[in-house]
C-alpha positions as CSV (number, residue, x, y, z in Angstrom):
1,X,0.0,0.0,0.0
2,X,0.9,3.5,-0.4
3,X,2.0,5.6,2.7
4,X,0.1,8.6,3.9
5,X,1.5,12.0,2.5
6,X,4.4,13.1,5.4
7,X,2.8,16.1,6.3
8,X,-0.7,16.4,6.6
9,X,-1.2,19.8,7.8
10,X,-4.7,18.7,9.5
11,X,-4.4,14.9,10.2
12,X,-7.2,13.7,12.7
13,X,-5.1,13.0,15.8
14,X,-5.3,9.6,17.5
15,X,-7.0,9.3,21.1
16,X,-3.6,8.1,22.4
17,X,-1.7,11.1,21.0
18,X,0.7,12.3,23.0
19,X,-0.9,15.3,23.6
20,X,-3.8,13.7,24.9
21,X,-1.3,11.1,27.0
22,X,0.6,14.5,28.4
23,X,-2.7,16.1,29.1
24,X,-4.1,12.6,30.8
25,X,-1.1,12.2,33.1
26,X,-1.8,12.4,37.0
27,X,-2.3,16.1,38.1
28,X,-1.3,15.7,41.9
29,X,0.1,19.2,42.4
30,X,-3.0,20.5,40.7
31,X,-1.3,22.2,37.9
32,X,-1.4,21.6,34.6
33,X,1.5,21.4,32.4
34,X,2.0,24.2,30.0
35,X,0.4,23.6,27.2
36,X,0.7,25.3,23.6
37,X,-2.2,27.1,22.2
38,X,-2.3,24.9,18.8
39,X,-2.2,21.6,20.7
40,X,-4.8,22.2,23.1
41,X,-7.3,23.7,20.4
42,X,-6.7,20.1,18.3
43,X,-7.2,18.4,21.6
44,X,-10.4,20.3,22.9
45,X,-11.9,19.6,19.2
46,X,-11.5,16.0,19.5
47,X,-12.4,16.0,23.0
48,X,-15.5,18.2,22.9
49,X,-18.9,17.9,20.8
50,X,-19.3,20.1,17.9
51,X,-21.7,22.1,19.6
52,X,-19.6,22.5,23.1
53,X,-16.3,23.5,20.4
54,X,-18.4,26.3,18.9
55,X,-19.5,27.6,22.5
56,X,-16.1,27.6,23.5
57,X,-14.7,29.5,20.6
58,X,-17.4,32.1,20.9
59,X,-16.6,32.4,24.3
60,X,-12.8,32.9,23.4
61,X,-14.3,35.7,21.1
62,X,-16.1,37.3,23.8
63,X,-13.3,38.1,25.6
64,X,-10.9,38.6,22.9
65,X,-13.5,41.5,21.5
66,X,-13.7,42.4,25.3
67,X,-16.8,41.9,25.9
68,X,-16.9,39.9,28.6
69,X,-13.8,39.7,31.5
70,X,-11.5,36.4,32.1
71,X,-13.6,35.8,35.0
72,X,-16.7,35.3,33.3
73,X,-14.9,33.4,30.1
74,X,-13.0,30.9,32.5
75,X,-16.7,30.1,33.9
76,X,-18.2,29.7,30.9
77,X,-15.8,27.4,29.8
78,X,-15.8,25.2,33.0
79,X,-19.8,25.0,32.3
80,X,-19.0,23.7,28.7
81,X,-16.2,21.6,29.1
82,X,-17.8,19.7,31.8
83,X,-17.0,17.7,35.1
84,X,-15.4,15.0,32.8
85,X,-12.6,17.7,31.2
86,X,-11.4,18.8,34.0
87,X,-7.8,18.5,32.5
88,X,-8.8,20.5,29.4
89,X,-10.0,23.5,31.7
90,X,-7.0,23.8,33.3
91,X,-4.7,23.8,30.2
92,X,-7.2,26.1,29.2
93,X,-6.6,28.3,32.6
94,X,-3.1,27.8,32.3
95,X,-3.0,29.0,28.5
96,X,-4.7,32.1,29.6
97,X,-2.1,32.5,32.3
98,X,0.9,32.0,30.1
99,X,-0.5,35.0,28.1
100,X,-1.3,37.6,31.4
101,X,-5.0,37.2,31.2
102,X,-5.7,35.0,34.7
């Protein structure tokens, strides 16, 4: 058969990417690794319904058209990722941190 072209610049990642592995791994100090913007936007689309993505982005608009404060974005995205993505909302805390906006 013919390999896959080397660089597909949107390839569906694999549940057990490593992003998803890195993101997975125990949180006992209750931090969450630093994650890169790119990587956790591919991981919150797999992760997330198609509906709970598109909340989530216009929720990132919101506050990047400031119209609504940090505050009120972080709780909106804790309501849509949910109690079982707890990891995702605090790479998603953390992302906002690492750019000066928690």
């Amino acid at each position: 058969g013919s390999a896959p072209p080397p660089a597909a610049p949107y390839a569906r990642s694999s549940p057990t990417s490593p992003i998803a592995s890195q993101l997975g791994g125990p949180s006992g100090n209750g931090g969450a690794a630093y994650v890169d913007g790119k990587d956790f936007f591919r991981l919150a689309r797999t992760r997330l319904s198609y509906e709970q993505f598109n909340s989530f982005l216009a929720n990132i608009k919101s506050l990047n058209d400031h119209t609504q404060s940090r505050d009120v974005t972080l709780e909106q995205a804790r309501s849509i990722f949910g109690s079982g993505n707890e990891d995702l909302f605090a790479s998603f805390r953390s992302l906002l941190s690492h750019h000066g906006l928690v």
